[in-house]
C-alpha positions as CSV (number, residue, x, y, z in Angstrom):
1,X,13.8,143.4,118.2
2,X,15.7,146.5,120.1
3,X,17.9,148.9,119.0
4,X,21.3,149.3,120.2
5,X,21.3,153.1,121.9
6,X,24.9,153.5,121.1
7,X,25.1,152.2,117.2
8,X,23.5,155.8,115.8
9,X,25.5,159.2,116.6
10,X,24.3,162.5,117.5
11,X,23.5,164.1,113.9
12,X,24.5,167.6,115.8
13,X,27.5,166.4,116.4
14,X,28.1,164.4,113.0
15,X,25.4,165.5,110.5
16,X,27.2,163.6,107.6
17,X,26.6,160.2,109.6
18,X,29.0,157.9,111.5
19,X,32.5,158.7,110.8
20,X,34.8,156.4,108.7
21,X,37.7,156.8,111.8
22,X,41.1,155.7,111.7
23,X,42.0,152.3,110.6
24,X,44.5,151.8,113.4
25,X,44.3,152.6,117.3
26,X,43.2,155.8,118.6
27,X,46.4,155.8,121.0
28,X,49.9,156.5,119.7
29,X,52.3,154.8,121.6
30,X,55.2,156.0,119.7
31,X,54.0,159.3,120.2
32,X,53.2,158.7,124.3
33,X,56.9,157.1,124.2
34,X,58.7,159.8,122.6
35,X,57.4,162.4,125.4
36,X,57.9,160.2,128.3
37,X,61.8,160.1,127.5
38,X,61.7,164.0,127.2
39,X,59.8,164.2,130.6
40,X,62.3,161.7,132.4
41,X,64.9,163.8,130.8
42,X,64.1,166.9,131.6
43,X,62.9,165.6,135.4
44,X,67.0,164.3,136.0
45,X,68.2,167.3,134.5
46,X,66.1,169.9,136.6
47,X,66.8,167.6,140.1
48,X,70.4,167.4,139.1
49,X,70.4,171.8,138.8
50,X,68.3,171.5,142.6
51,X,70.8,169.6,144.1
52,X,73.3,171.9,142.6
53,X,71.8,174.2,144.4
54,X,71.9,172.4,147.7
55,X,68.6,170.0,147.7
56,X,70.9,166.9,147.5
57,X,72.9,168.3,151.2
58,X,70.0,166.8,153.1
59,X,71.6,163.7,155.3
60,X,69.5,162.5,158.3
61,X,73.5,161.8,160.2
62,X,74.4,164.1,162.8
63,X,77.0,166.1,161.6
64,X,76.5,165.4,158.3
65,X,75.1,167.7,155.6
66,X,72.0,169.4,156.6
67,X,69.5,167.8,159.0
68,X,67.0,166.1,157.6
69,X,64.4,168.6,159.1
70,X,65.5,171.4,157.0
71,X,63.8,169.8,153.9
72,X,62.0,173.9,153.1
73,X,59.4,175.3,151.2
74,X,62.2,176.5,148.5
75,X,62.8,172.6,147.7
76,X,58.8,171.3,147.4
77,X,58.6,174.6,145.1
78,X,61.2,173.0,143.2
79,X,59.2,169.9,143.3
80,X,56.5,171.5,142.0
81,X,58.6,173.5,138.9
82,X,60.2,170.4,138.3
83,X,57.2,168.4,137.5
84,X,55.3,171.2,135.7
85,X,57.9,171.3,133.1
86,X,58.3,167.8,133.0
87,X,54.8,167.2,132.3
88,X,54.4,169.9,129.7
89,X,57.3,168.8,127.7
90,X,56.1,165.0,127.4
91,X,52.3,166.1,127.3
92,X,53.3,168.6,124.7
93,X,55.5,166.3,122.6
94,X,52.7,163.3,122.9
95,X,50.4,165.6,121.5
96,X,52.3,166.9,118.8
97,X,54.0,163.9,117.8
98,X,50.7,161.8,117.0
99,X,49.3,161.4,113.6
100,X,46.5,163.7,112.5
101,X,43.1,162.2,113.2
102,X,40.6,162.6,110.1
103,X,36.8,162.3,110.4
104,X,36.3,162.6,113.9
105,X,34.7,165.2,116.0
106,X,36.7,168.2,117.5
107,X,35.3,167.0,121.2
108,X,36.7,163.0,120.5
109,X,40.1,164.5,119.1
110,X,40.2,167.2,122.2
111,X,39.9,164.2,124.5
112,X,42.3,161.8,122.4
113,X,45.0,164.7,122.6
114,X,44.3,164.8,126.5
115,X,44.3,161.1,127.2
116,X,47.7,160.9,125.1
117,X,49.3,164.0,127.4
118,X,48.0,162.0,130.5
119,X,49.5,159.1,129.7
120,X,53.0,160.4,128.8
121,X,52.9,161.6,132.9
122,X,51.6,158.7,134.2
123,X,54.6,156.5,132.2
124,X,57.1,158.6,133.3
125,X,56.0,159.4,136.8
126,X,55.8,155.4,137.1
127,X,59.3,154.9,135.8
128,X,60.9,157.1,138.1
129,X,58.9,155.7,140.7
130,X,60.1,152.3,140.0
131,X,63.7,153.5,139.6
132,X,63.4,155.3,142.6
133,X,62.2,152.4,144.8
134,X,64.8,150.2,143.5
135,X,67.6,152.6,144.4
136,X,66.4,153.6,147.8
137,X,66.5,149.3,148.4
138,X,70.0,149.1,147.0
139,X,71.3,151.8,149.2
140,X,69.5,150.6,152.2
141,X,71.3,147.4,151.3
142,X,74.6,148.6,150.8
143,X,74.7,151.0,154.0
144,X,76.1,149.3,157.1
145,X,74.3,149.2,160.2
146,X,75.0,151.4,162.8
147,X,73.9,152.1,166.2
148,X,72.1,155.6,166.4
149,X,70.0,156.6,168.6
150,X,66.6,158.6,168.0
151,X,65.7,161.2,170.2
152,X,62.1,161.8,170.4
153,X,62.5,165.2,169.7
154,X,64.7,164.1,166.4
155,X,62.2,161.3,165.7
156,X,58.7,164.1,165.8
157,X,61.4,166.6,163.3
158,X,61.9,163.4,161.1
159,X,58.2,162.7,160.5
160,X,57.3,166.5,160.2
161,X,59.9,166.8,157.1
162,X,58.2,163.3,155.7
163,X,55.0,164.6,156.0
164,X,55.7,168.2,154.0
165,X,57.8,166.0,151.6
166,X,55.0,164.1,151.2
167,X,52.6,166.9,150.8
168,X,54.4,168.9,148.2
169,X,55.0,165.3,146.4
170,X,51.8,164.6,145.9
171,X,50.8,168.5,145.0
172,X,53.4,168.3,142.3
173,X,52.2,165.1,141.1
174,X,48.4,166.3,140.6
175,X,50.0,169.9,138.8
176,X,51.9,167.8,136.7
177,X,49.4,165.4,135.7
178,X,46.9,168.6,135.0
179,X,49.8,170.1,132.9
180,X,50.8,167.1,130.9
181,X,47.0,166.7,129.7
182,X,46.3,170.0,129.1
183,X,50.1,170.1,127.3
184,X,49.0,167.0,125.6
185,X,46.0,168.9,124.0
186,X,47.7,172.2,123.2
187,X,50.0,169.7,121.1
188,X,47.1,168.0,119.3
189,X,45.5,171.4,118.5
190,X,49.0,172.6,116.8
191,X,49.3,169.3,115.2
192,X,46.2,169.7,113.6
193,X,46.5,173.5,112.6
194,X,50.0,172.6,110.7
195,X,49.2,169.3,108.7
């Protein structure tokens, strides 16, 4: 008859035996909840300040706002600011907001507080993109067609400004998800210092 590997623990890491853990779940979705509103908050608020500040005059028209080749390095740092703060709110908030884990080790409750800070991003990053999608359909939808024609030269501008988009895009989106888990810890530490 074998053994199973995994039923003992490591008596370094619990020398009083197995753990009598939480009753309940080890995620809080109330918790992961709570700080994905404040990061989708916080996200509309901060893009509503950039495009006070001229991020929203981008129009690929002719004539018409700024070109669409002027997307600059000022607007992917605001990108970048915008989902760092994001992230840390809802990562922080997740991992304050959870209840207090008892009986587990510091390593399982270091992860927990991570995995709830993840999380909170991952939500709220896929809410916006799912808003975002939607809107970009129902405004292609809603503008009329119009006969324009594409220079090659406007055409090569176009795809240069989609591909820096793109690129400071996806280098917010891997800052913010490294700040929302490491918020989402910092939380969980507090949490636990101040029961």
């Amino acid at each position: 008859m074998s053994t199973n590997p995994y039923s003992a623990v490591d008596p370094a890491l619990y020398p009083s035996g197995a753990p009598a853990g939480p009753a309940g779940s080890a995620m809080s979705w109330s918790a992961i909840m709570g700080g994905v509103v404040a990061a989708i908050a916080l996200t509309l608020t901060l893009l509503t300040i950039g495009s006070a500040f001229g991020l929203a005059s981008i129009s690929p028209w002719p004539g018409v706002g700024a070109a669409a080749s002027t997307f600059t390095i000022g607007a992917g740092i605001w990108l970048i600011v915008t989902q760092w703060l994001s992230a840390l709110m809802g990562g922080y908030l997740a991992g304050r907001l959870r209840t207090r884990w008892h009986g587990l080790h510091t390593d399982e409750v270091f992860f927990r507080d991570t995995a709830h800070g993840f999380l909170t991003w991952a939500t709220a990053t896929m809410i916006l993109a799912i808003v975002a999608v939607g809107a970009g359909a129902l405004a292609h939808i809603a503008t009329p067609a119009t006969d324009v024609v594409v220079t090659k030269e406007a055409a090569d501008a176009a795809r240069k400004t989609a591909a820096a988009f793109a690129t400071f895009t996806g280098l917010s989106l891997l800052i913010g998800a490294f700040i929302g888990s490491a918020a989402g810890a910092v939380g969980g530490r507090l949490r636990d210092l101040h029961p």
